[in-house]
C-alpha positions as semicolon CSV with decimal commas, in nm:
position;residue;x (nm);y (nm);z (nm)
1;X;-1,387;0,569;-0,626
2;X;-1,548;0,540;-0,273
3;X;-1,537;0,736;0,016
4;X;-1,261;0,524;0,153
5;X;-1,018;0,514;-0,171
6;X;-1,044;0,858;-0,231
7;X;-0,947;0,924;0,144
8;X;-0,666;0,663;0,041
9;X;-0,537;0,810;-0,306
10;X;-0,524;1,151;-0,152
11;X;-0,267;0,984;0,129
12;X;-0,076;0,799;-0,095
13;X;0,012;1,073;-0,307
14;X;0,115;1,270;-0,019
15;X;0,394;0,995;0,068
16;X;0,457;0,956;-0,314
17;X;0,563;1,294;-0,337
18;X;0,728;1,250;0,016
19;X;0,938;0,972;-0,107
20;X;1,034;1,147;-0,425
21;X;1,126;1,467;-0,225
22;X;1,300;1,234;0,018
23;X;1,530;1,055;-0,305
24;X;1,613;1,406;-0,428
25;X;1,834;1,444;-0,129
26;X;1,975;1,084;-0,085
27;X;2,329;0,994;-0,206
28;X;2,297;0,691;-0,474
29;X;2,508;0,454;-0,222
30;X;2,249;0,509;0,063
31;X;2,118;0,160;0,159
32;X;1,769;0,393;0,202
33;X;1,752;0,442;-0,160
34;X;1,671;0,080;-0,220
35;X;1,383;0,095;0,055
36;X;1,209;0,415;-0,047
37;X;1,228;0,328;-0,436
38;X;1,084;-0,009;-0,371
39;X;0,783;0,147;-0,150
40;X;0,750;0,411;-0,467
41;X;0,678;0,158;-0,713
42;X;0,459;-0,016;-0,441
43;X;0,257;0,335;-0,394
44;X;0,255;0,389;-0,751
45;X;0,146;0,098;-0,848
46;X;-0,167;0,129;-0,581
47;X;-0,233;0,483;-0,740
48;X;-0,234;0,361;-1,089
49;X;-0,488;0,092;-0,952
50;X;-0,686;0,338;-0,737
51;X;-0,712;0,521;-1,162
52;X;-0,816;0,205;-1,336
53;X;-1,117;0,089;-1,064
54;X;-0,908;-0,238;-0,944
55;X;-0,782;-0,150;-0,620
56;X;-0,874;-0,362;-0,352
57;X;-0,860;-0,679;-0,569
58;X;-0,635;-0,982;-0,534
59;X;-0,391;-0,982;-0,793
60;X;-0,395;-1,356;-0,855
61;X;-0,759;-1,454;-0,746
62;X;-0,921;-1,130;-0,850
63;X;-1,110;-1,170;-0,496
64;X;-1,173;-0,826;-0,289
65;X;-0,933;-0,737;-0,010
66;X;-1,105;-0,656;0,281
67;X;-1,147;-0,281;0,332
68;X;-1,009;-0,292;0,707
69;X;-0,663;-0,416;0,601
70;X;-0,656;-0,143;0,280
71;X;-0,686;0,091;0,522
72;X;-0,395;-0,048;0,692
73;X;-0,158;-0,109;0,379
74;X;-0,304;-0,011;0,141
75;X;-0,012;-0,103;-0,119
76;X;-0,113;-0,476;-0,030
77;X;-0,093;-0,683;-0,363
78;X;-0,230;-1,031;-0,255
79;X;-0,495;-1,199;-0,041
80;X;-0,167;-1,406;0,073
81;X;-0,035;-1,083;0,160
82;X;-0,297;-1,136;0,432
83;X;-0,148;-1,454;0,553
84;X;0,249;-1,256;0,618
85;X;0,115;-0,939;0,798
86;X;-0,098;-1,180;1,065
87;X;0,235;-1,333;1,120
88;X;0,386;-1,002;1,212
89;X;0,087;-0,862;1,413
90;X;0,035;-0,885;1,808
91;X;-0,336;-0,923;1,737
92;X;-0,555;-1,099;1,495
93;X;-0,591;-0,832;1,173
94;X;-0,989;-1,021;1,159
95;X;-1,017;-0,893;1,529
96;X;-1,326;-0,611;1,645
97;X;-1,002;-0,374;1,666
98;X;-1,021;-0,300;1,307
């Protein structure tokens, strides 16, 4: 692991251990249980990646994700991923900014 992914391994366990603290004390019929188990399995599965020495990497080209938007999310799965959070941002996620 890099610099970077280390930086980002030690941050997602935090919130995995956050999230797991955070289901011990939800009722099963809270619509929040849905949300924070589906961002578990998304953090999990970024951890168990971060283990093996593929994180970063597109999970249908195989191509590198660019560091900038790891840093950002770094649970992204997919280069197309890419594509959906420029749709959502004010600025360009290419721009100087990042």
């Amino acid at each position: 692991m890099n610099a970077m992914q280390e930086e980002l391994f030690w941050e997602l366990r935090k919130t995995q251990l956050e999230i797991l603290k955070s289901l011990k004390n939800k009722q099963k019929n809270d619509w929040i249980v849905t949300v924070l188990e589906e961002e578990l399995a998304d953090i999990t599965s970024a951890i168990q990646k971060l283990e093996d020495g593929n994180f970063g990497q597109c999970e249908f080209s195989g191509e590198p994700i660019p560091d900038n938007l790891l840093k950002i999310m770094p649970t992204i799965k997919t280069a197309k991923d890419t594509e959906i959070l420029e749709h959502f941002c004010r600025k360009p996620i290419n721009s100087s900014i990042f």
